[in-house]
C-alpha positions as CSV (number, residue, x, y, z in Angstrom):
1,X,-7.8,5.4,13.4
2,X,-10.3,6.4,16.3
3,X,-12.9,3.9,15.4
4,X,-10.3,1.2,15.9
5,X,-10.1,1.8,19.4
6,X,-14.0,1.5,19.8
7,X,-15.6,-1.8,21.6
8,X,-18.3,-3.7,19.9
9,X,-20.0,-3.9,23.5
10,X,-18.7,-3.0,27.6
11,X,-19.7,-4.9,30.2
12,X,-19.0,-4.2,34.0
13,X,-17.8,-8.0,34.1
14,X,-17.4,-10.8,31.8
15,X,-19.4,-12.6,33.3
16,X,-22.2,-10.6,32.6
17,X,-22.1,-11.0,29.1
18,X,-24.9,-13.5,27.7
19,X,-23.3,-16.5,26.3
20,X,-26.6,-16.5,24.2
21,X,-26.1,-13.3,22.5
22,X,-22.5,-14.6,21.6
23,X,-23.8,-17.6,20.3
24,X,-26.7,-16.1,18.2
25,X,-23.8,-13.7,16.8
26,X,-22.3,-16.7,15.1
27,X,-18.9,-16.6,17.8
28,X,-17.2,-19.9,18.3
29,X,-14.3,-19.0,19.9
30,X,-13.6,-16.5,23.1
31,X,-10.3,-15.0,23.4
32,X,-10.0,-13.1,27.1
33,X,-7.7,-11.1,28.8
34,X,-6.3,-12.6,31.9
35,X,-5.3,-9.5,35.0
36,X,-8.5,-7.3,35.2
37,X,-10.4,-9.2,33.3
38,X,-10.6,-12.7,34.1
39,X,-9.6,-11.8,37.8
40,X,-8.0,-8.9,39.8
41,X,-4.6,-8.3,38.7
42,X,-1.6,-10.8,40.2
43,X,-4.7,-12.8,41.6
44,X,-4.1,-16.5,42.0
45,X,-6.5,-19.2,40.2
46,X,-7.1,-19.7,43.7
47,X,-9.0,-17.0,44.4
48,X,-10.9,-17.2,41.3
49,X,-14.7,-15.8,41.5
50,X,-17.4,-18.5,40.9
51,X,-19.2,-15.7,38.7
52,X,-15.9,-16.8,36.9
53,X,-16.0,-20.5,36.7
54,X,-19.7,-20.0,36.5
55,X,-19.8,-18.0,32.8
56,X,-16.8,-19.8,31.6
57,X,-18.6,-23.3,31.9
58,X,-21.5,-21.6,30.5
59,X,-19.6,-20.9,27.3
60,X,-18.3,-24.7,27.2
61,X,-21.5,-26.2,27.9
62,X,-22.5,-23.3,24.2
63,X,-19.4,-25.4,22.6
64,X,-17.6,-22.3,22.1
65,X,-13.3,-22.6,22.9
66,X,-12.0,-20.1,24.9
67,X,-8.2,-18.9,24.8
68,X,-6.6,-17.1,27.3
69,X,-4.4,-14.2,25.7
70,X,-1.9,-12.1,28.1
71,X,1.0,-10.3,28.1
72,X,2.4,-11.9,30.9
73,X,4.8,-14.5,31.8
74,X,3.8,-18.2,30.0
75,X,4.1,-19.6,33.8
76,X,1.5,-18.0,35.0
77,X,-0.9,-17.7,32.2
78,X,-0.2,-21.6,31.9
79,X,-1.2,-21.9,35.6
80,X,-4.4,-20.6,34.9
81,X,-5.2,-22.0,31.3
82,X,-4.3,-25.6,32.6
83,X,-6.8,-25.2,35.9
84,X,-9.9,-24.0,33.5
85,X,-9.2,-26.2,30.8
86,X,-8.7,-23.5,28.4
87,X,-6.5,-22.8,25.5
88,X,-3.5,-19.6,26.3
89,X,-1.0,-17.9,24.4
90,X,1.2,-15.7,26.3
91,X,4.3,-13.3,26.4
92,X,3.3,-12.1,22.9
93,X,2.0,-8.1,23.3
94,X,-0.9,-6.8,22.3
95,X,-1.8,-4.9,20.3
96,X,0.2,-7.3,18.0
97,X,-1.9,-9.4,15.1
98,X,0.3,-12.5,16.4
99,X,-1.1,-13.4,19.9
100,X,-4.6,-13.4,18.5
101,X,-3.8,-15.1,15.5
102,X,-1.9,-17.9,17.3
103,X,-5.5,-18.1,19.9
104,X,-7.7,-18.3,16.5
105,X,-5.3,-21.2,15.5
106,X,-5.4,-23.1,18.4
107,X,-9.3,-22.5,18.4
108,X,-10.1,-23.3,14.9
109,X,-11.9,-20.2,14.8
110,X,-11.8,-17.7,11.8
111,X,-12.2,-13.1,12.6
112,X,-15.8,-13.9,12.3
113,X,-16.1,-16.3,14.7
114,X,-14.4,-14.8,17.3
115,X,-14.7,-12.8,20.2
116,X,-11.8,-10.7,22.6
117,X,-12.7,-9.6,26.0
118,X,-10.7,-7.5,28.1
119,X,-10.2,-4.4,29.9
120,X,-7.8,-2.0,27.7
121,X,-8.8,-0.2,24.7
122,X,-4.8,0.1,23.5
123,X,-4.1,-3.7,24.0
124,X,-7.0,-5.8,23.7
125,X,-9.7,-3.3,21.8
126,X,-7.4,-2.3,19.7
127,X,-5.5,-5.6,18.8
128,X,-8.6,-7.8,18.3
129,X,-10.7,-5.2,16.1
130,X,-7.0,-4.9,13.7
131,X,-7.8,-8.8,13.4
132,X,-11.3,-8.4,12.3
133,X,-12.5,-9.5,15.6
134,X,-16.1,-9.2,17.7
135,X,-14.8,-6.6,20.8
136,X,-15.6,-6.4,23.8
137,X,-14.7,-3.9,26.3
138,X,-14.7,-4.6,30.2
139,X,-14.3,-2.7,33.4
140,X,-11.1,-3.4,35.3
141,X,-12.0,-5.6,38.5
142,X,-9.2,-3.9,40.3
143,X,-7.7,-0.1,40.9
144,X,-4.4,-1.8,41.4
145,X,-2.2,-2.1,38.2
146,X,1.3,-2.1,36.9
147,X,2.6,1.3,36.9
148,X,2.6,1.8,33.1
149,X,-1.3,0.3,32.8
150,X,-1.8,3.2,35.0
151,X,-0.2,5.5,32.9
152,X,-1.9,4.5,29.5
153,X,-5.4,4.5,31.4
154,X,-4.9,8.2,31.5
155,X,-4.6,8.3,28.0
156,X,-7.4,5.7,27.4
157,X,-10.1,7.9,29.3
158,X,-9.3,11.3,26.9
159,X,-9.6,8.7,24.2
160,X,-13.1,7.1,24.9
161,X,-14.1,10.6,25.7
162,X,-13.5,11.3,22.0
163,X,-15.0,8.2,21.3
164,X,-18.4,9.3,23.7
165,X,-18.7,12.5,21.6
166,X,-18.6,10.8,18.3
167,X,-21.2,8.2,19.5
168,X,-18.2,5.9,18.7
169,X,-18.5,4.0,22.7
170,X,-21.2,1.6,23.5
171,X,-23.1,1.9,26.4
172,X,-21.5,0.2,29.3
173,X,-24.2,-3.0,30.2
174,X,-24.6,-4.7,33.9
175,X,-24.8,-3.7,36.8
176,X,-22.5,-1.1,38.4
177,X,-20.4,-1.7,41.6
């Protein structure tokens, strides 16, 4: 059960992570987190990094699809999804199969093809590698969080300290802030 919660990779960013080595690893389609991943949590599209819009027109320009998949309200995730001219599925949780079932359908991407980013080992870790999915693990861009996020990254770091002393946990890649 441990192993399931281990990334394939962790970045510092997403934006950091070579579209390249994506594409040589036969992904197609990029399913990614939206609060502390894509931006700071209950950040606006507004206010958006260009390291951002940079990496995800670097994955358009590779032909690979990219789904947003949150937890949170379809409003917002729609927001966001319609100004990048991505995919979304939202208001499904995660770790559920579903969400990233329904972002492989809308992608026309099989387990093998596909990719997850995002910050939380019990939501987005966990939920793609039960789908068979290429997972990677990034740093949160903000300290600020809903209360129970907070909660569960208590749990997560006695977890991927488990993970570290089984050699489970990749070696975090990027640069450091």
């Amino acid at each position: 059960m441990l192993e399931r919660l281990a990334p394939k990779e962790w970045y510092e960013r997403l934006w950091q992570i070579p579209v390249s080595d994506l594409v040589k690893n036969g992904i197609r389609g990029v399913i990614v987190d939206l609060d502390n991943t894509l931006v700071p949590w209950r950040t606006e599209i507004a206010d958006a990094s260009s390291d951002l819009h940079n990496w995800l027109t670097k994955l358009k320009e590779a032909g690979l699809d990219i789904c947003i998949v949150s937890n949170g309200g379809s409003s917002r995730v729609k927001r966001f999804a319609d100004a990048l001219a991505v995919k979304y599925v939202a208001g499904i949780p995660k770790p559920r199969r579903t969400p990233f079932k329904q972002a492989m359908a809308k992608m026309g991407t099989s387990p093998e093809e596909t990719a997850v980013v995002g910050d939380q080992l019990f939501t987005d870790v966990l939920g793609g590698n039960r789908c068979g999915l290429y997972t990677i693990l990034v740093t949160p861009q903000a300290k600020k969080e809903f209360i129970t996020t907070k909660l569960v990254r208590l749990i997560e770091k006695r977890v991927r300290a488990r993970l570290e002393a089984r050699g489970l946990f990749p070696t975090r890649k990027g640069d450091v802030e």
